[in-house]
mmCIF file of the N, C-alpha and C atoms, coordinates in Angstrom:
data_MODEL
# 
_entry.id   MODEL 
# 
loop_
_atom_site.group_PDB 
_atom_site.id 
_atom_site.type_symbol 
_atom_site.label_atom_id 
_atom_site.label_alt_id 
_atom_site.label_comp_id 
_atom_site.label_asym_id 
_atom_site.label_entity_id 
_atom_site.label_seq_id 
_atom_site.pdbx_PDB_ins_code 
_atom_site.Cartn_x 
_atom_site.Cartn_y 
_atom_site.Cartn_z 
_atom_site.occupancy 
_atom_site.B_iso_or_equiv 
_atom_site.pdbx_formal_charge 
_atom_site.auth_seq_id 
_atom_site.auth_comp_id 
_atom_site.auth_asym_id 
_atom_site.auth_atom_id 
_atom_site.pdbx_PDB_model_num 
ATOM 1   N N  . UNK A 1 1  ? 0.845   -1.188 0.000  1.00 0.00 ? 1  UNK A N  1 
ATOM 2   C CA . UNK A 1 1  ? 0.000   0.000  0.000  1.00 0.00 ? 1  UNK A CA 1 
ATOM 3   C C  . UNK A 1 1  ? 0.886   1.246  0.000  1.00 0.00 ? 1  UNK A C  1 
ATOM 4   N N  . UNK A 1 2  ? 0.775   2.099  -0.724 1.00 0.00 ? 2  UNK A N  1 
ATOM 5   C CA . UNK A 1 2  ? 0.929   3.777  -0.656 1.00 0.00 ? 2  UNK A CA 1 
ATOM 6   C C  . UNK A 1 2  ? 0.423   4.566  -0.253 1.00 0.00 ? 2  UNK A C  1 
ATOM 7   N N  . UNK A 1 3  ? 1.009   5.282  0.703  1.00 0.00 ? 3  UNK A N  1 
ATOM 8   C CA . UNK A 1 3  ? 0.449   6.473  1.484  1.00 0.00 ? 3  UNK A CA 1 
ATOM 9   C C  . UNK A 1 3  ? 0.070   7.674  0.267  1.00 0.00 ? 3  UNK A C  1 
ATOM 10  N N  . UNK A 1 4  ? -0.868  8.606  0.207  1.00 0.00 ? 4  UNK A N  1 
ATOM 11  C CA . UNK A 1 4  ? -1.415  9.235  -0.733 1.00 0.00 ? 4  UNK A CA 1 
ATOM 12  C C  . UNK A 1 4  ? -1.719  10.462 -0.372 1.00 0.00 ? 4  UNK A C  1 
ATOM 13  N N  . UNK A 1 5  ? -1.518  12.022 -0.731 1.00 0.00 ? 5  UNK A N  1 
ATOM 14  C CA . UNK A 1 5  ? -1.943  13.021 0.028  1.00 0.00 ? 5  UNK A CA 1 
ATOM 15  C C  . UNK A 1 5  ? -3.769  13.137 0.248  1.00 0.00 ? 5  UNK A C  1 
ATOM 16  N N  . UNK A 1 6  ? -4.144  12.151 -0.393 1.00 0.00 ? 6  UNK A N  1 
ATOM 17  C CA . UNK A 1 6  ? -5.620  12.758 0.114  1.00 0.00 ? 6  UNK A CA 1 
ATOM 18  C C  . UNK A 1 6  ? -6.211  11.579 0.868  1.00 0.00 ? 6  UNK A C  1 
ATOM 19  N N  . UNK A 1 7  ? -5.090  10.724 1.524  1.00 0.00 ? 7  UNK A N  1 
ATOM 20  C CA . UNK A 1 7  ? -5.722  9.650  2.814  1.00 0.00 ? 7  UNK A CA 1 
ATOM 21  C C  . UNK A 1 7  ? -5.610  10.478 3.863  1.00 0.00 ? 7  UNK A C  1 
ATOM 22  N N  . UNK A 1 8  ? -6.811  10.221 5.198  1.00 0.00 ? 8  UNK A N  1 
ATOM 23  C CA . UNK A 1 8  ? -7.121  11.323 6.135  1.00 0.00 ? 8  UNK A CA 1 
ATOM 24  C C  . UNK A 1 8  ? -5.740  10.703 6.864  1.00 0.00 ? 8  UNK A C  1 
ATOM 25  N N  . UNK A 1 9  ? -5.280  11.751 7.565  1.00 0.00 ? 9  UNK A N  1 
ATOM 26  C CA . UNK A 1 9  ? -4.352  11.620 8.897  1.00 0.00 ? 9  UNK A CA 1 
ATOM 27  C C  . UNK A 1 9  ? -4.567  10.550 9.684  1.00 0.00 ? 9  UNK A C  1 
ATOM 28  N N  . UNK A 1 10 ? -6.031  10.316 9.947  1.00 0.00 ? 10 UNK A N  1 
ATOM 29  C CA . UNK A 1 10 ? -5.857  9.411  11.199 1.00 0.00 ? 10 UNK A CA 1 
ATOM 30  C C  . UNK A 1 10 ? -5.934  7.990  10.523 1.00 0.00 ? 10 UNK A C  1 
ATOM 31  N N  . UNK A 1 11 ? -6.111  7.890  9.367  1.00 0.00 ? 11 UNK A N  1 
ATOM 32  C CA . UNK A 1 11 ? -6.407  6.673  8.839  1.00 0.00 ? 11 UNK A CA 1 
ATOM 33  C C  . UNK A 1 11 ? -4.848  6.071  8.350  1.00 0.00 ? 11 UNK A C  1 
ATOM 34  N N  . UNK A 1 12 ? -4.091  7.185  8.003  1.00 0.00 ? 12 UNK A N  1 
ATOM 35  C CA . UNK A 1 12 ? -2.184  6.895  8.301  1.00 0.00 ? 12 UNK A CA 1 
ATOM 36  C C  . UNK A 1 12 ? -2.061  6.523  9.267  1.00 0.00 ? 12 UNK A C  1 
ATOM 37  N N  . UNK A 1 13 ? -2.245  7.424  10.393 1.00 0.00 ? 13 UNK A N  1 
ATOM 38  C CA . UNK A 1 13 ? -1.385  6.944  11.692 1.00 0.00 ? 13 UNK A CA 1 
ATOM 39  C C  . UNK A 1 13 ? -2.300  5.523  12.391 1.00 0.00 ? 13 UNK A C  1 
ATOM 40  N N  . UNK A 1 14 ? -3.304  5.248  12.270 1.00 0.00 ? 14 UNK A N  1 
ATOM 41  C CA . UNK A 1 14 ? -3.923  4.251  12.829 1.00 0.00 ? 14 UNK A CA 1 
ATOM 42  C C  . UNK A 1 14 ? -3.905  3.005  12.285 1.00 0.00 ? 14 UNK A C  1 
ATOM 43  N N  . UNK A 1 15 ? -3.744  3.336  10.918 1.00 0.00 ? 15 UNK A N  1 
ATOM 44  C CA . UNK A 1 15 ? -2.589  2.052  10.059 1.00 0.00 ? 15 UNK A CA 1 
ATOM 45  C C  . UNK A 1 15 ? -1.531  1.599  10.140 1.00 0.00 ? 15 UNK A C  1 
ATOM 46  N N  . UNK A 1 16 ? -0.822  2.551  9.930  1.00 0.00 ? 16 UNK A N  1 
ATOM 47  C CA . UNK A 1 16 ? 0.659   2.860  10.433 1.00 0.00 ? 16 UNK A CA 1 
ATOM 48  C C  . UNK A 1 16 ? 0.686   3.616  11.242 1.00 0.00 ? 16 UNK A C  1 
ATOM 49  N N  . UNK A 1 17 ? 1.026   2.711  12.517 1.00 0.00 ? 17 UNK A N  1 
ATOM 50  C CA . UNK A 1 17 ? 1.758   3.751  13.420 1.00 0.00 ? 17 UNK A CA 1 
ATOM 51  C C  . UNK A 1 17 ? 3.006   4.133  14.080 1.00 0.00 ? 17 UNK A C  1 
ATOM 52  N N  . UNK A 1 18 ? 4.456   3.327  12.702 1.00 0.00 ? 18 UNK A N  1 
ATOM 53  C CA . UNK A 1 18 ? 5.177   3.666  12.373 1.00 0.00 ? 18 UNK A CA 1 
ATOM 54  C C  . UNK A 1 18 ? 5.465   5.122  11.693 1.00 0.00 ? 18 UNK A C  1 
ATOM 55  N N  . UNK A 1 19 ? 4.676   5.615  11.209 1.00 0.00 ? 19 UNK A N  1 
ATOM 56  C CA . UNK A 1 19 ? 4.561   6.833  10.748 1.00 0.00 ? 19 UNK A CA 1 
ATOM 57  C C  . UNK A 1 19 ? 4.128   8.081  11.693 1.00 0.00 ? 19 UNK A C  1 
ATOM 58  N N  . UNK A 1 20 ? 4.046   7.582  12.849 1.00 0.00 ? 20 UNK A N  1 
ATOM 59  C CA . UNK A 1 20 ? 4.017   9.097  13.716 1.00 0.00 ? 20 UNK A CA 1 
ATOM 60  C C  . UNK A 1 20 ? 4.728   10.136 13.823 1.00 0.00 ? 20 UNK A C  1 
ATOM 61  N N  . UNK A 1 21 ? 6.365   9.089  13.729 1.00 0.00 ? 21 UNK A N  1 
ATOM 62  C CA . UNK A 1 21 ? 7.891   10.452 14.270 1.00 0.00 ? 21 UNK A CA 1 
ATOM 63  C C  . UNK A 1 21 ? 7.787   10.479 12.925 1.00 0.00 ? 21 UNK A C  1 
ATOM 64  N N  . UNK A 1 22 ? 7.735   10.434 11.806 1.00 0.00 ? 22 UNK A N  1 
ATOM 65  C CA . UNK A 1 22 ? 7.923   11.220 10.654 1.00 0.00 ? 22 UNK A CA 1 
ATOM 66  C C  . UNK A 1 22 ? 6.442   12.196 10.448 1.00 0.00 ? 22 UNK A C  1 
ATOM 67  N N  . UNK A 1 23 ? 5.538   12.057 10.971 1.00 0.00 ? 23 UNK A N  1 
ATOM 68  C CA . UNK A 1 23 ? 4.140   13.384 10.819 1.00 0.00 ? 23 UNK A CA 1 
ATOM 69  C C  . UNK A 1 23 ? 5.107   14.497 11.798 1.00 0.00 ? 23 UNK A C  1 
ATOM 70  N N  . UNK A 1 24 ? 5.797   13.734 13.013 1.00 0.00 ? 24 UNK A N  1 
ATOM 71  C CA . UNK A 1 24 ? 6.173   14.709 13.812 1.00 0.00 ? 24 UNK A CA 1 
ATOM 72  C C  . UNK A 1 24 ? 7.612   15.598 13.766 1.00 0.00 ? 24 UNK A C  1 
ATOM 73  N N  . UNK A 1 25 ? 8.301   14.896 12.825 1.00 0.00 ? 25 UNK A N  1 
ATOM 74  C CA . UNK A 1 25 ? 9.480   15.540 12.655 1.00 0.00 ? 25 UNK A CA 1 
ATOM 75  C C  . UNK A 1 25 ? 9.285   16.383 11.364 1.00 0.00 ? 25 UNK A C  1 
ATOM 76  N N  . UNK A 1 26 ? 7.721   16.679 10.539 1.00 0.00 ? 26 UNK A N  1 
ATOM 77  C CA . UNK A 1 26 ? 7.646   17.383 9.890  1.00 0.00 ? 26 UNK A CA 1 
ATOM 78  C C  . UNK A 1 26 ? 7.325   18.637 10.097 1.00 0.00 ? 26 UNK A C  1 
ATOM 79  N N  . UNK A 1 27 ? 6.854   18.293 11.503 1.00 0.00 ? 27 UNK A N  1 
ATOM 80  C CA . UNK A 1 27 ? 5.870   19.592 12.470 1.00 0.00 ? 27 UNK A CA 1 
ATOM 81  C C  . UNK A 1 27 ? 4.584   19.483 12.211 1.00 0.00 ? 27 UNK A C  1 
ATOM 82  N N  . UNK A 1 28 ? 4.543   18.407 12.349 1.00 0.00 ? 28 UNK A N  1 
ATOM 83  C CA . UNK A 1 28 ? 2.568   17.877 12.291 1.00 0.00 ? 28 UNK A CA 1 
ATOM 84  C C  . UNK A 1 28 ? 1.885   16.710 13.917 1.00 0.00 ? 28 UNK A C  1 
ATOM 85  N N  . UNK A 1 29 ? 2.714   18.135 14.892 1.00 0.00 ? 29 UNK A N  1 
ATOM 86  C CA . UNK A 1 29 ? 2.395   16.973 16.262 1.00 0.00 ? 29 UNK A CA 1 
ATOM 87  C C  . UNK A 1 29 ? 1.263   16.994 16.754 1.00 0.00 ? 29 UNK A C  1 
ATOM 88  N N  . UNK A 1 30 ? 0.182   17.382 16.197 1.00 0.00 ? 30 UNK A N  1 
ATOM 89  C CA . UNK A 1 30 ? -1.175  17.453 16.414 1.00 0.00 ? 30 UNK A CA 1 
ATOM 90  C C  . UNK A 1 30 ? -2.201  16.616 15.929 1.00 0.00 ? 30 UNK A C  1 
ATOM 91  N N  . UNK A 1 31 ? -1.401  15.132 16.333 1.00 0.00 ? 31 UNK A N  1 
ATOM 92  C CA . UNK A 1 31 ? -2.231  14.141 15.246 1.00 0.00 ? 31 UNK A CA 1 
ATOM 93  C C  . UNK A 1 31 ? -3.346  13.848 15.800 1.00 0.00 ? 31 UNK A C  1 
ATOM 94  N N  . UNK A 1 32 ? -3.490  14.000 16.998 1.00 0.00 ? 32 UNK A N  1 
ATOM 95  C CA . UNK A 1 32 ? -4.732  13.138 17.445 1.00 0.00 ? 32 UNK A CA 1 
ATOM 96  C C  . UNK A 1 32 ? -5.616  15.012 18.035 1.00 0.00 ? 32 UNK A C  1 
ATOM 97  N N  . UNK A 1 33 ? -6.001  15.795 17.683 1.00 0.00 ? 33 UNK A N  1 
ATOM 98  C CA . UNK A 1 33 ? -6.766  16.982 17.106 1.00 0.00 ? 33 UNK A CA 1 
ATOM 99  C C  . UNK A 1 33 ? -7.600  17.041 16.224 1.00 0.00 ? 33 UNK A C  1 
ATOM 100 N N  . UNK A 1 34 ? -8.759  17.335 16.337 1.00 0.00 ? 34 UNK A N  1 
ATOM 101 C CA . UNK A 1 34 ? -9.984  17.280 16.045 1.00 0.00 ? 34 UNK A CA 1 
ATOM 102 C C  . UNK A 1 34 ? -9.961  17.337 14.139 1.00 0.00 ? 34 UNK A C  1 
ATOM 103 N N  . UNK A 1 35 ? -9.096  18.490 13.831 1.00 0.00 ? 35 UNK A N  1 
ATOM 104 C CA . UNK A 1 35 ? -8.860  18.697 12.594 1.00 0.00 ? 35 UNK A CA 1 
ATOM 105 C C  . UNK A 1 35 ? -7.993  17.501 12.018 1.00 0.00 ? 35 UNK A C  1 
ATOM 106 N N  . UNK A 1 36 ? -7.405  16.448 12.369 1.00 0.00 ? 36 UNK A N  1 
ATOM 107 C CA . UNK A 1 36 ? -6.697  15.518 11.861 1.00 0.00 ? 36 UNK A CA 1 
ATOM 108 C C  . UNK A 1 36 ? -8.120  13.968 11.637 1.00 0.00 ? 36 UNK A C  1 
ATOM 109 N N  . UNK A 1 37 ? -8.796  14.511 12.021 1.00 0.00 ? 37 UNK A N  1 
ATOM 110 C CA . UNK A 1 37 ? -10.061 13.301 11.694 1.00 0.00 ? 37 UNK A CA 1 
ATOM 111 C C  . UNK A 1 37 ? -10.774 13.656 10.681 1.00 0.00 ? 37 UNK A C  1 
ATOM 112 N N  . UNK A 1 38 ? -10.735 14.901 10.191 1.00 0.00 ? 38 UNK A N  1 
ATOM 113 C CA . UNK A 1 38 ? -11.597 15.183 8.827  1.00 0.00 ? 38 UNK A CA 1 
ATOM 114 C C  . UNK A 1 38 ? -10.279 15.703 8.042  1.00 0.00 ? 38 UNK A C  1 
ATOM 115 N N  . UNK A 1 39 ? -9.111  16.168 7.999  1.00 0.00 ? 39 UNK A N  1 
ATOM 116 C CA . UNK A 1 39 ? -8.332  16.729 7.106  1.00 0.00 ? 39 UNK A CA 1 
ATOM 117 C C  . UNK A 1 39 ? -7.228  15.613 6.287  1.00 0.00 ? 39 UNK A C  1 
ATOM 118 N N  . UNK A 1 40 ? -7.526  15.644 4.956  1.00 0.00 ? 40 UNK A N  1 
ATOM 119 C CA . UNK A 1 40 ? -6.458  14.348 4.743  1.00 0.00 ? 40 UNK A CA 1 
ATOM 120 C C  . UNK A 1 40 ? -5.175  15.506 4.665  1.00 0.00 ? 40 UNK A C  1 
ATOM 121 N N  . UNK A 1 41 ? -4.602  14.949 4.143  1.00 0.00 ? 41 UNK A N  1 
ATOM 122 C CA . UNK A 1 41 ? -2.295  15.318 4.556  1.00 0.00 ? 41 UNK A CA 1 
ATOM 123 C C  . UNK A 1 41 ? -2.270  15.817 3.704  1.00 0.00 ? 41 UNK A C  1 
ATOM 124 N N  . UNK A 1 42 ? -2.697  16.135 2.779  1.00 0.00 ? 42 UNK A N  1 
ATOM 125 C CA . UNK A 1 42 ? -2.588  17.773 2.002  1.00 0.00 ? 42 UNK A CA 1 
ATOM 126 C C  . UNK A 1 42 ? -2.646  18.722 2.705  1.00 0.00 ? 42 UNK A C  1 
ATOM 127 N N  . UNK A 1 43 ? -4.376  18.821 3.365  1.00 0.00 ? 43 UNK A N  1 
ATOM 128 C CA . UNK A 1 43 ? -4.799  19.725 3.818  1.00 0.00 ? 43 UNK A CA 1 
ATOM 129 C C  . UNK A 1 43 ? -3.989  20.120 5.258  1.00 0.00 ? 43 UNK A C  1 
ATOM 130 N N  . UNK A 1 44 ? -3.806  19.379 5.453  1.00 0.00 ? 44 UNK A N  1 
ATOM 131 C CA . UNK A 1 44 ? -2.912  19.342 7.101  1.00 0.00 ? 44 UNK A CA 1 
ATOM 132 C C  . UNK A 1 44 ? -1.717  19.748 6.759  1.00 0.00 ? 44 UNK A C  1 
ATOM 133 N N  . UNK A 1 45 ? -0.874  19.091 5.724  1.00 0.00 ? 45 UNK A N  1 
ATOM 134 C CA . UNK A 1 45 ? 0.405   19.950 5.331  1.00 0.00 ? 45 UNK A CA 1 
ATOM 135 C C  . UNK A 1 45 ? 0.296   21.416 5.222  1.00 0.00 ? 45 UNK A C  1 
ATOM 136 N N  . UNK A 1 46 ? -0.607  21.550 4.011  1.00 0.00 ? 46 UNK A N  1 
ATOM 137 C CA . UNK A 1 46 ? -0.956  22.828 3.930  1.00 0.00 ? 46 UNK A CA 1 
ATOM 138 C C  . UNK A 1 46 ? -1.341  23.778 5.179  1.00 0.00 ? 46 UNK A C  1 
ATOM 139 N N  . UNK A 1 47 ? -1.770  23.441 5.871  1.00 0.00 ? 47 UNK A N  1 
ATOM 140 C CA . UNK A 1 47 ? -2.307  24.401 6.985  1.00 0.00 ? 47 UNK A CA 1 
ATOM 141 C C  . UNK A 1 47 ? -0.806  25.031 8.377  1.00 0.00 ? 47 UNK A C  1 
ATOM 142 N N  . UNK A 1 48 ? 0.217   23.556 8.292  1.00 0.00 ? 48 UNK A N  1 
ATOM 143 C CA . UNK A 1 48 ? 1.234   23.951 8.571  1.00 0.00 ? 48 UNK A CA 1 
ATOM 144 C C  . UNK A 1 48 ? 2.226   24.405 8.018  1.00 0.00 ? 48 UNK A C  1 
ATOM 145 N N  . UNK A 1 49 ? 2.420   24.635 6.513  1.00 0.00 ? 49 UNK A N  1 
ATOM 146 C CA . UNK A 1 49 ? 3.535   25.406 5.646  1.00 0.00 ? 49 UNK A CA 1 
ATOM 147 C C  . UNK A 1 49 ? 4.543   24.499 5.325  1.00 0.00 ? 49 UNK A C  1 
ATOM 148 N N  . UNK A 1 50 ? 4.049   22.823 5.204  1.00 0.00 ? 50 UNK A N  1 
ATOM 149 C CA . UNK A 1 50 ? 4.753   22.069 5.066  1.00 0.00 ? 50 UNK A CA 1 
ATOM 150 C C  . UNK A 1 50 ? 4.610   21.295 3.678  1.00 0.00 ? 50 UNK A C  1 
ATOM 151 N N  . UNK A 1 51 ? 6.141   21.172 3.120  1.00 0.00 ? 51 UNK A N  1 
ATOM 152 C CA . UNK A 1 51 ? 6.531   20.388 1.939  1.00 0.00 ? 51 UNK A CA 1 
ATOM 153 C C  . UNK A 1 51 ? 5.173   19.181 1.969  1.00 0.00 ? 51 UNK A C  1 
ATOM 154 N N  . UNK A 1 52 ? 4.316   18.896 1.344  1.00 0.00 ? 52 UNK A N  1 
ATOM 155 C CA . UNK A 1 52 ? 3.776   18.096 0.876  1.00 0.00 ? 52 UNK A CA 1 
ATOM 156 C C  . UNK A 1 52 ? 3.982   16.457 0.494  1.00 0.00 ? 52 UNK A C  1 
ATOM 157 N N  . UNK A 1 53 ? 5.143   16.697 -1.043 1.00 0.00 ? 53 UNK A N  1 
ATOM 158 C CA . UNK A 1 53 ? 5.455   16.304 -1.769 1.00 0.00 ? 53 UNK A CA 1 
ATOM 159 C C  . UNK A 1 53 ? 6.693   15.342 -0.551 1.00 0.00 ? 53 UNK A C  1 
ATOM 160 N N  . UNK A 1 54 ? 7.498   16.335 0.338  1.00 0.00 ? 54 UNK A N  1 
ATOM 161 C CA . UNK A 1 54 ? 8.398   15.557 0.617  1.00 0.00 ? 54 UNK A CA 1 
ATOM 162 C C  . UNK A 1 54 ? 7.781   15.109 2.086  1.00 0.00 ? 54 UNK A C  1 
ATOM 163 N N  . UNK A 1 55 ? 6.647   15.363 2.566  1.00 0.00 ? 55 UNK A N  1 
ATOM 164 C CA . UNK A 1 55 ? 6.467   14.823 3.863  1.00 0.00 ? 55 UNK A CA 1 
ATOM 165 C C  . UNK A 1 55 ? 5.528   13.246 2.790  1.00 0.00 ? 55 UNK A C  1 
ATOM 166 N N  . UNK A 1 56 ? 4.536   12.780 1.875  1.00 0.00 ? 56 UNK A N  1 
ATOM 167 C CA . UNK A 1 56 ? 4.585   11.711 1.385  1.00 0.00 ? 56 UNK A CA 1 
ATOM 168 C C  . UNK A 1 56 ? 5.485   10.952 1.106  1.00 0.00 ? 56 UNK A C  1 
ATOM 169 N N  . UNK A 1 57 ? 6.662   11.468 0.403  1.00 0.00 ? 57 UNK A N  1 
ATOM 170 C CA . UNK A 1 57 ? 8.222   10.455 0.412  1.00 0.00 ? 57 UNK A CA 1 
ATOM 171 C C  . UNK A 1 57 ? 8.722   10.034 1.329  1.00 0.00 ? 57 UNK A C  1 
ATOM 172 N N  . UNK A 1 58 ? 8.680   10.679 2.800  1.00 0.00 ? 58 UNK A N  1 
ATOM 173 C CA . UNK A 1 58 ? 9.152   10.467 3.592  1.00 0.00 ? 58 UNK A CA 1 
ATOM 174 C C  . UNK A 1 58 ? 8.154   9.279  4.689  1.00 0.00 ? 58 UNK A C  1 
ATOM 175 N N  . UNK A 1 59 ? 6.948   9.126  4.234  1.00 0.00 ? 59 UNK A N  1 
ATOM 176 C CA . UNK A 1 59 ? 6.039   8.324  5.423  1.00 0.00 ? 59 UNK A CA 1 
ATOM 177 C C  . UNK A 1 59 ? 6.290   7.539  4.095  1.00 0.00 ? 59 UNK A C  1 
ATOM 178 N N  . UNK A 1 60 ? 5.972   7.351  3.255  1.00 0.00 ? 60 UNK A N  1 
ATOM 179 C CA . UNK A 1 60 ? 6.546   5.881  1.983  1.00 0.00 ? 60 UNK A CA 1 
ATOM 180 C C  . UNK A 1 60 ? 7.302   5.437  2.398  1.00 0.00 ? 60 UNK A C  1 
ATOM 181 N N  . UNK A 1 61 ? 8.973   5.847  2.953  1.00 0.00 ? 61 UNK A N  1 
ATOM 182 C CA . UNK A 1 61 ? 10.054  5.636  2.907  1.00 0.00 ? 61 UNK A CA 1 
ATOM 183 C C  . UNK A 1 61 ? 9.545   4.886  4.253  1.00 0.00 ? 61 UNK A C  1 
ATOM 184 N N  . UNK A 1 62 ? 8.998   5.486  5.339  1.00 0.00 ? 62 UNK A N  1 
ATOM 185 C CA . UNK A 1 62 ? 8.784   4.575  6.575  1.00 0.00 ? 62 UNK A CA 1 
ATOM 186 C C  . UNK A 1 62 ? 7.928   3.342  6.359  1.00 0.00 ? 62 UNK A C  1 
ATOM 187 N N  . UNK A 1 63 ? 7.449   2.941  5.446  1.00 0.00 ? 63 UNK A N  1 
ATOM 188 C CA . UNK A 1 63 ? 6.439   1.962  5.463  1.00 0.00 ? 63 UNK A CA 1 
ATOM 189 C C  . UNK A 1 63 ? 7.341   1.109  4.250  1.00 0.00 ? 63 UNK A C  1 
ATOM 190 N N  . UNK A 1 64 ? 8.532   1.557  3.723  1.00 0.00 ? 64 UNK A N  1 
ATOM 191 C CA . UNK A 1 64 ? 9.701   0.490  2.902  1.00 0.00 ? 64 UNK A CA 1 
ATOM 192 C C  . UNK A 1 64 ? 8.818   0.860  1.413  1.00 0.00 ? 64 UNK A C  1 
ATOM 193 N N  . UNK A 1 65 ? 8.424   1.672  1.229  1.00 0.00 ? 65 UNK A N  1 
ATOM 194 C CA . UNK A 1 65 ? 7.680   2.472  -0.208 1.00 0.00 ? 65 UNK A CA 1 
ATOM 195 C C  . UNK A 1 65 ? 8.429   3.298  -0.587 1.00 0.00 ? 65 UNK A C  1 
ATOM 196 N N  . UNK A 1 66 ? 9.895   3.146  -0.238 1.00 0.00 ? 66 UNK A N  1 
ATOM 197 C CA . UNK A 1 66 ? 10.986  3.960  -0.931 1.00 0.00 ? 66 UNK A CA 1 
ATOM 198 C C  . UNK A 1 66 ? 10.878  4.415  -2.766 1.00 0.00 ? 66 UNK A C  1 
ATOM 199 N N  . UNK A 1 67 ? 10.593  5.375  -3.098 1.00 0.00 ? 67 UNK A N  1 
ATOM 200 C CA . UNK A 1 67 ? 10.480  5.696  -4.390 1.00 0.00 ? 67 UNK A CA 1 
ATOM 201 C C  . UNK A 1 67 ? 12.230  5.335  -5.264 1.00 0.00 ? 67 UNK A C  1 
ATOM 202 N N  . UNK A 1 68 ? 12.417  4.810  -6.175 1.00 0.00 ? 68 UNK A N  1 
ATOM 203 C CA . UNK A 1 68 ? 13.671  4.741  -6.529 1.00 0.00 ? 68 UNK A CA 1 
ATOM 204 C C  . UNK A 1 68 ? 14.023  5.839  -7.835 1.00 0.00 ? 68 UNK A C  1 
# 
């Protein structure tokens, strides 16, 4: 499976919950916040001023979905 910017937050981390310290080392430590149950990881990136593109490469990379 591939993580995708328009899967909701909690449906990442409650899947994977290997993928927490990478939501959190992006500056997304507000996972379990009201707005992380309706916002998928676009919208949540977006709202924190965060790379998108490289916070998906980086939760891939945690789940061995390394892009080559």
């Amino acid at each position: 499976m591939e993580i995708t910017k328009k899967m909701s937050i909690t449906e990442v981390v409650s899947k994977y919950p290997q993928t927490v310290p990478v939501f959190m080392e992006h500056g997304m430590g507000c996972l379990g916040c009201a707005a992380a149950r309706f916002e998928n990881i676009e919208q949540g990136a977006m709202a924190h001023g965060i790379d998108v593109d490289k916070l998906i490469a980086d939760l891939n990379k945690a789940l061995g979905n390394e892009k080559k």
